[in-house]
One Martini backbone bead per residue (centre of mass of N, CA, C, O) as a GRO file, in nm:
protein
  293
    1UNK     BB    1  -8.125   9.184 -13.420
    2UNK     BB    2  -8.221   9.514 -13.261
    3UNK     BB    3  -8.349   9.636 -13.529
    4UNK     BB    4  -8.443   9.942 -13.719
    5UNK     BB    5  -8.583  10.231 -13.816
    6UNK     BB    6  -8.727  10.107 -13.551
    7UNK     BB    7  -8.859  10.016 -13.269
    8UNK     BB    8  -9.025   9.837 -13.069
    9UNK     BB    9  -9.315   9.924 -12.925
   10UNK     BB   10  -9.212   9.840 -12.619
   11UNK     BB   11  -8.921   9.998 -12.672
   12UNK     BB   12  -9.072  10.296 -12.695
   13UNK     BB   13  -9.199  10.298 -12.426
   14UNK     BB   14  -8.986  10.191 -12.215
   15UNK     BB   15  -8.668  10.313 -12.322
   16UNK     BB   16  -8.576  10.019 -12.428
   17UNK     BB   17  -8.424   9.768 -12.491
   18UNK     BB   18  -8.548   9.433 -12.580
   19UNK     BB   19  -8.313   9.286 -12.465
   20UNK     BB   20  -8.402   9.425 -12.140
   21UNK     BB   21  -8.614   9.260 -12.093
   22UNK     BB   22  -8.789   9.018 -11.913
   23UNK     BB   23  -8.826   8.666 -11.865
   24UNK     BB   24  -8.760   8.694 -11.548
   25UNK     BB   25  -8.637   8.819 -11.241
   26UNK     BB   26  -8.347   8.782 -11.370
   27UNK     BB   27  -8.388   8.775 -11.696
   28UNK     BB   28  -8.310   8.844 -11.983
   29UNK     BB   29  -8.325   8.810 -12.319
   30UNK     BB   30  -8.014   8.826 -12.340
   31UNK     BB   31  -7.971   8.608 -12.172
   32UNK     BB   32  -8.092   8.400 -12.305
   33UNK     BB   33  -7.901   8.396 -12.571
   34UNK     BB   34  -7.639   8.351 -12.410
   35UNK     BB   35  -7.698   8.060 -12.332
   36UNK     BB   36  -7.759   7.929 -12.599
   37UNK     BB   37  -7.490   8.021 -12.709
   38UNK     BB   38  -7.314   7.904 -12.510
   39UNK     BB   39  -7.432   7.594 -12.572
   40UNK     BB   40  -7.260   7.548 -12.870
   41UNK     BB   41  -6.952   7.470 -12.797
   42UNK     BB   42  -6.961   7.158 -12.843
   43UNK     BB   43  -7.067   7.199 -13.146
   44UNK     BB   44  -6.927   7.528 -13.265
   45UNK     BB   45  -6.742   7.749 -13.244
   46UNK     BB   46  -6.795   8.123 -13.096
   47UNK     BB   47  -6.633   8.393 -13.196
   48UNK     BB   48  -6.864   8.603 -13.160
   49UNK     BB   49  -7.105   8.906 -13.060
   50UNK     BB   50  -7.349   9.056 -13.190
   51UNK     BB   51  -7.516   9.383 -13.217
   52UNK     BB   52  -7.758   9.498 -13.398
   53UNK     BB   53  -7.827   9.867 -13.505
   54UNK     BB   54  -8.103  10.063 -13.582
   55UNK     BB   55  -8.148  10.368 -13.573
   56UNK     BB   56  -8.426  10.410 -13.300
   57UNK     BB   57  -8.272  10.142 -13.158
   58UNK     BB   58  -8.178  10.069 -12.892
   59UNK     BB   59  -7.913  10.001 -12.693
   60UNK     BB   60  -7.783   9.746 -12.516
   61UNK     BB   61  -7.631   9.627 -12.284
   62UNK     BB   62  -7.341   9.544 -12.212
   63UNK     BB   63  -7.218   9.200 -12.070
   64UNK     BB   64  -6.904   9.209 -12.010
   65UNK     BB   65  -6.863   9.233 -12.326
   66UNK     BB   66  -6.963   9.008 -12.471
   67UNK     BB   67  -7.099   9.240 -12.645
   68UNK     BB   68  -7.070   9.399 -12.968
   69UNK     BB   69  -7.255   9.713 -13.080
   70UNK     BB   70  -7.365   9.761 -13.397
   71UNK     BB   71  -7.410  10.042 -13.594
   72UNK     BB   72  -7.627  10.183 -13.827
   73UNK     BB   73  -7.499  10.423 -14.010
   74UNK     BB   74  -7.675  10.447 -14.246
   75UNK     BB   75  -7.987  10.422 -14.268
   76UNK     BB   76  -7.990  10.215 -14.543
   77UNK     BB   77  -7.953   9.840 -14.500
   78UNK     BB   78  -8.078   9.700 -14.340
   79UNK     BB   79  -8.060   9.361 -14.225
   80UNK     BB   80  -7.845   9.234 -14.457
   81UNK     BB   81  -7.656   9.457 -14.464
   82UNK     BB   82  -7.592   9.459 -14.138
   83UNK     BB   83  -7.483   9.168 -14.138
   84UNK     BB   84  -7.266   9.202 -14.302
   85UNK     BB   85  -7.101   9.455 -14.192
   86UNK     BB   86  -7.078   9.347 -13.889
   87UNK     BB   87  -6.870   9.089 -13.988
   88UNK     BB   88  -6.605   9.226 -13.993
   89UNK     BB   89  -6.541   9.218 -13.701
   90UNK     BB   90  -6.523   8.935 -13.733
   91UNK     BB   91  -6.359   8.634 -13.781
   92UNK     BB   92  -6.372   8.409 -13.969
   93UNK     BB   93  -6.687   8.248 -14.073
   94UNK     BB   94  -6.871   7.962 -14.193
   95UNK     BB   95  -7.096   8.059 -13.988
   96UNK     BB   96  -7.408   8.178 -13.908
   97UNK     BB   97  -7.619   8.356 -13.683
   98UNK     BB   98  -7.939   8.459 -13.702
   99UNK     BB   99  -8.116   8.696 -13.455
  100UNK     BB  100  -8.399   8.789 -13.329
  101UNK     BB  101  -8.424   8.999 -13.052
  102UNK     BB  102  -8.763   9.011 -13.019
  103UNK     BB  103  -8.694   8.743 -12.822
  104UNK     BB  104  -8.780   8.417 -12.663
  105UNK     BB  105  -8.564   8.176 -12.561
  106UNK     BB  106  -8.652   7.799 -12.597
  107UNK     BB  107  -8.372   7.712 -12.788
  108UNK     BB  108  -8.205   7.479 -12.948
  109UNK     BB  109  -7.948   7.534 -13.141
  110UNK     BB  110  -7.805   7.257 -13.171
  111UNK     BB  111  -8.011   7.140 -13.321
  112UNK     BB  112  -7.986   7.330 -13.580
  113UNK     BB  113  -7.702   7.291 -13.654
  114UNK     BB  114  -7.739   6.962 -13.675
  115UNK     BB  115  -7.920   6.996 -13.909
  116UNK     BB  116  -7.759   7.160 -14.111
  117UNK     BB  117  -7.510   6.960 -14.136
  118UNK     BB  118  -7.666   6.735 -14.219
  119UNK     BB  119  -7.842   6.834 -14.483
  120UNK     BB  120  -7.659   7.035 -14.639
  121UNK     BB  121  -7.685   7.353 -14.600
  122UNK     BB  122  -7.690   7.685 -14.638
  123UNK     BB  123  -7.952   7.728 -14.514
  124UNK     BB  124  -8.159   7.819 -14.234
  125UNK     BB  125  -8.494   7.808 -14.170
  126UNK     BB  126  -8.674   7.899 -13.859
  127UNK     BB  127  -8.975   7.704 -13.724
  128UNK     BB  128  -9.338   7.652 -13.624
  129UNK     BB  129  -9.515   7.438 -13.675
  130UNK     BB  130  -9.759   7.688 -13.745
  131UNK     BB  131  -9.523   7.862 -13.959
  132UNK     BB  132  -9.416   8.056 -13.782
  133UNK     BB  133  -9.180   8.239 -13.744
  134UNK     BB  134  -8.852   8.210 -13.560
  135UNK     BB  135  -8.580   8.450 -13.608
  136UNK     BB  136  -8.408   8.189 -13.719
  137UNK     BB  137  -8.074   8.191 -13.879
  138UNK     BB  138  -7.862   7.955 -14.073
  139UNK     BB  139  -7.550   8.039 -14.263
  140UNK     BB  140  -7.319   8.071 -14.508
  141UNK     BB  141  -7.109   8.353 -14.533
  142UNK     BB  142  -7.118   8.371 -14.856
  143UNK     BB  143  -7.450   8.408 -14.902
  144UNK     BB  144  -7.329   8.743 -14.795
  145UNK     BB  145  -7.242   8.837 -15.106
  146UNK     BB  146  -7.532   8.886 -15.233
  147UNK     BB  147  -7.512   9.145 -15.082
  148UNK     BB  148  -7.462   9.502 -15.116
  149UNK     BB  149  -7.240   9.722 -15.010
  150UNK     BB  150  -7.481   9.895 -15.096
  151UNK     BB  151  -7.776   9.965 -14.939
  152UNK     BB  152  -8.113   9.782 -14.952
  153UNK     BB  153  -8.159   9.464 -14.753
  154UNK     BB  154  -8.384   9.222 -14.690
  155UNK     BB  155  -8.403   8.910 -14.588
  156UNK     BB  156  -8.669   8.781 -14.661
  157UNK     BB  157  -8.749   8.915 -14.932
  158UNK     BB  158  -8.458   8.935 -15.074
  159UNK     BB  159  -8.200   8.722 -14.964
  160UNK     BB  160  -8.336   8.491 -15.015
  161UNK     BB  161  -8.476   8.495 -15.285
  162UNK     BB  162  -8.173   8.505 -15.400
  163UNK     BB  163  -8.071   8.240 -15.235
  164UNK     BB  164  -8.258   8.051 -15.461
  165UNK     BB  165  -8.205   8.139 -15.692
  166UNK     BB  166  -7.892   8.060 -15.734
  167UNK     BB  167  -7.935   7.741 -15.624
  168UNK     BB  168  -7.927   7.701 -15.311
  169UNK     BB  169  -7.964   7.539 -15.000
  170UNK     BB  170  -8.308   7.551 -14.864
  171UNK     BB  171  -8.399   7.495 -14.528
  172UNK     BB  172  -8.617   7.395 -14.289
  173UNK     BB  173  -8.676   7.435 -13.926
  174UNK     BB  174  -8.883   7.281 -13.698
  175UNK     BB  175  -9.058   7.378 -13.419
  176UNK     BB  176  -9.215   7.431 -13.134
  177UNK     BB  177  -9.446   7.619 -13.044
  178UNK     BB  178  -9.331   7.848 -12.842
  179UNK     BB  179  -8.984   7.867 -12.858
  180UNK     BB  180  -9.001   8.186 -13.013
  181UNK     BB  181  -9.145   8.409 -12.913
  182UNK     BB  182  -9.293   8.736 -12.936
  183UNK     BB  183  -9.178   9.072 -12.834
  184UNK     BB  184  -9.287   9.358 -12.977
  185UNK     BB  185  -9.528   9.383 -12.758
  186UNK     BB  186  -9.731   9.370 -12.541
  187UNK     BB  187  -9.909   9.137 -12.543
  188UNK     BB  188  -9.671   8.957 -12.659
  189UNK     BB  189  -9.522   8.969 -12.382
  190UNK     BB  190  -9.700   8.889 -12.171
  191UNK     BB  191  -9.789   8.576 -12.287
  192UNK     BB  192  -9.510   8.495 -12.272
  193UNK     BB  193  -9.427   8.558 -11.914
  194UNK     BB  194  -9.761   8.459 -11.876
  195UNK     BB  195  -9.628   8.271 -11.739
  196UNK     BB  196  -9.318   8.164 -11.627
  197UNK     BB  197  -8.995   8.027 -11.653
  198UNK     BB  198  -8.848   7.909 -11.345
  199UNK     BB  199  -8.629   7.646 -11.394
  200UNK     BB  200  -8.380   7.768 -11.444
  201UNK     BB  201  -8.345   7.888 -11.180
  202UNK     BB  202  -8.212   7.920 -10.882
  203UNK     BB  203  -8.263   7.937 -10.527
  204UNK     BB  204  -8.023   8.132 -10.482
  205UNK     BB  205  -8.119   8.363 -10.712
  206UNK     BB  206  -8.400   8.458 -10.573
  207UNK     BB  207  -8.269   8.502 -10.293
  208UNK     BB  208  -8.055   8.746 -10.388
  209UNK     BB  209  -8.313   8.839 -10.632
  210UNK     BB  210  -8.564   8.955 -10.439
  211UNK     BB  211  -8.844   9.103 -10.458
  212UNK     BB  212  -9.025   9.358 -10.346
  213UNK     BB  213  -9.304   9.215 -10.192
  214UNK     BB  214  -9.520   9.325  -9.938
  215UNK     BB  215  -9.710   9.343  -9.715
  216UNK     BB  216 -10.050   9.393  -9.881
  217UNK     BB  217  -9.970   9.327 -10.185
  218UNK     BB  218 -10.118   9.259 -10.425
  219UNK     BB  219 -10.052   8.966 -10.639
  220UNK     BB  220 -10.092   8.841 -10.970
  221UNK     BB  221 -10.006   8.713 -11.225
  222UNK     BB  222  -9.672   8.801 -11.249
  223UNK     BB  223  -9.418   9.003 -11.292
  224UNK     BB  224  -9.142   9.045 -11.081
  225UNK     BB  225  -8.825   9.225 -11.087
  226UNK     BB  226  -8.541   9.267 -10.990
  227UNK     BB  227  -8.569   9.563 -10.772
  228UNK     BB  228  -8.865   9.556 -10.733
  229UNK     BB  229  -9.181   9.712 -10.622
  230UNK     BB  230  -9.453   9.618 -10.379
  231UNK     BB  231  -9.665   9.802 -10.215
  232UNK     BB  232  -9.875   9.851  -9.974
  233UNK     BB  233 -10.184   9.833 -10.170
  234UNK     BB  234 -10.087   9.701 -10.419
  235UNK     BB  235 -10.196   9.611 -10.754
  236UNK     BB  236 -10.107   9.314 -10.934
  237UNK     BB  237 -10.254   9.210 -11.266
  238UNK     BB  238 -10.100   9.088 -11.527
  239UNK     BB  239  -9.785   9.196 -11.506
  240UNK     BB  240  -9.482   9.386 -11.551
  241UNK     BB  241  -9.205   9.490 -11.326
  242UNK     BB  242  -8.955   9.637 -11.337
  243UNK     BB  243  -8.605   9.755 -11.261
  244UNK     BB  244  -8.685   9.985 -11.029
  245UNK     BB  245  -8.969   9.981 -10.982
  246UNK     BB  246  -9.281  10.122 -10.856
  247UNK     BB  247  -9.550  10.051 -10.606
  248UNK     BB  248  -9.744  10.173 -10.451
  249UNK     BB  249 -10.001  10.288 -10.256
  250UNK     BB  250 -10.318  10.248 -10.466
  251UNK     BB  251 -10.244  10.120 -10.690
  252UNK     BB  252 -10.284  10.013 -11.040
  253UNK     BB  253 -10.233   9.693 -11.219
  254UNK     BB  254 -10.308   9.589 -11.574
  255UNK     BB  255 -10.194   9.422 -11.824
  256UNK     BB  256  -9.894   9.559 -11.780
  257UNK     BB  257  -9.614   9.787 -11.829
  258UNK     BB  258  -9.377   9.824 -11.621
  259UNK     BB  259  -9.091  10.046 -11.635
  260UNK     BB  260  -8.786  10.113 -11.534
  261UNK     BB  261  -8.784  10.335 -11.284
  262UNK     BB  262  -9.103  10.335 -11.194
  263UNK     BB  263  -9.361  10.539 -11.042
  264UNK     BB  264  -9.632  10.435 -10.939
  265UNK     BB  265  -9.907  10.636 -10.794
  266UNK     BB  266 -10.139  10.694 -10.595
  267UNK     BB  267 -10.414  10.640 -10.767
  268UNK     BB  268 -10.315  10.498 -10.990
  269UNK     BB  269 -10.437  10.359 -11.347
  270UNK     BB  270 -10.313  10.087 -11.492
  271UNK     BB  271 -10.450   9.984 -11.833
  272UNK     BB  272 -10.341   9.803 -12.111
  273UNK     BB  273 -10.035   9.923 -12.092
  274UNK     BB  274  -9.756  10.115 -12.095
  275UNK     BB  275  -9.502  10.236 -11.868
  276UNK     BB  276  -9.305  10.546 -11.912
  277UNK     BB  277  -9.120  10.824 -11.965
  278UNK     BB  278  -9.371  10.952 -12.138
  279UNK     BB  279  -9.556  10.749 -12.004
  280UNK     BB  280  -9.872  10.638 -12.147
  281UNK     BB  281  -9.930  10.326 -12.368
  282UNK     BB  282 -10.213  10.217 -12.454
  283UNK     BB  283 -10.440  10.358 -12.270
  284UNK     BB  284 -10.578  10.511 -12.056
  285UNK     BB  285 -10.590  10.843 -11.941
  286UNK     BB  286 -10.313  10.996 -11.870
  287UNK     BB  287 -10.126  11.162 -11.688
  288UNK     BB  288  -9.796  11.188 -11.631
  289UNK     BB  289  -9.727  11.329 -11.365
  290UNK     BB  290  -9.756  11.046 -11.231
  291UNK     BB  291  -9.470  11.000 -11.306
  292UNK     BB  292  -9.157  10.901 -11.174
  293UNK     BB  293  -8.791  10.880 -11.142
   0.00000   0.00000   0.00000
């Protein structure tokens, strides 16, 4: 579920889905949950991967064709409307995953499933250890029958309401915090990939798709991802770079989200920011000037 009638604070700024942030230097969030959900495989099968987009929330790249992109036509179907109308798209099947999209994936699914079948559970909502919901959703198809055809109904505070209501069986699957942590905003952002887990990625991976930082250039605790650039003379600390940024030399970047293919000029500062398309969001002030594409 990759938005609703806006898209998420980060998404807006960047000009990009939240699927398409990187998680490290190789991977977005959607390689994150598509390797999730390929995990699934051995414990139950899986029949195709929607990705439902509401309003003005970007539509994610959709990679090799395996995510199917259904865009909420109605602008008034809400996340439970958009989630039932999307599953016509696919064969019929008895369980449903329902994945909150701006989030990083570092669960196992194949555990929630098979808690969920163990338990003989309708739904499964998956929470934090420290109550805090983590955007995972496992229901049997027939229970988004309570959703109507028409209007709109909300997941958690509405459709599930309802499905408590009915007297179907509602069981809570706790994991580890920060284990499917949220990144909605900058702050959630960088919290979540600062320091970033790259042990999943192999060494043949990062020396093919190996970011250019030249020498001359400070970068620490930072993420640096695959095709961008951070020339000599350009600092770079707690931030993050995208696909195809570049840092100038004489750049200066703190606590920040540089956006895909932004280039931040020489003598350019930002702190606190997020650097996109329409310039600097929630930062010092300055002039859109400096950015250029």
């Amino acid at each position: 579920m990759a938005g609703g009638f806006s898209p998420p604070p980060i998404a807006a700024a960047t000009g990009q889905a939240a699927l398409d942030l990187h998680a490290s230097p190789t991977e977005t969030l959607l390689d994150r949950w598509l390797a999730a959900i390929g995990s699934l495989e051995p414990v139950v099968p899986v029949s195709g991967v929607l990705c439902a987009c509401g309003g003005a929330a970007p539509a994610p790249r959709e990679p090799s064709g395996r995510v199917r992109v259904f865009p909420d036509q109605s602008d008034y179907r809400g996340p439970a409307g958009a989630l039932r109308d999307a599953l016509d798209l696919l064969p019929p099947t008895p369980l449903v995953l329902a994945l909150e999209a701006a989030r990083i994936c570092r669960l196992d699914l194949g555990e929630v499933v098979r808690a969920h079948t163990a338990r003989e559970a309708d739904v499964t909502v998956v929470a934090h250890a420290d109550g805090s919901p983590a955007g995972v959703y496992l229901l049997r198809r027939d229970s988004l029958d309570l959703v109507p055809p028409k209007g709109f109904m909300d997941l958690k505070e509405q459709w599930l309401g309802r499905v408590v209501g009915e007297g179907q069986r509602v069981l809570v699957h706790r994991i580890p915090s920060g284990s499917c942590p949220r990144v909605r905003t900058r702050l959630e952002y960088l919290r979540a990939v600062l320091p970033w887990d790259s042990c999943s990625i192999s060494a043949a991976a990062e020396a093919q798709h190996e970011p250019r930082v030249l020498g001359g250039a400070r970068v620490s605790r930072s993420l640096v991802c695959a095709g961008a650039e951070v020339r000599p003379g350009a600092v770079c600390v707690d931030s993050v770079v995208l696909p195809g940024a570049v840092l100038e030399p004489g750049a200066l970047v703190a606590r920040s989200v540089i956006a895909s293919e932004i280039h931040v000029r020489e003598g350019m500062e930002i702190v606190d920011a997020v650097l996109g398309p329409q310039g600097i969001v929630a930062g010092r002030p300055q002039s859109a000037a400096g950015v250029r594409r």
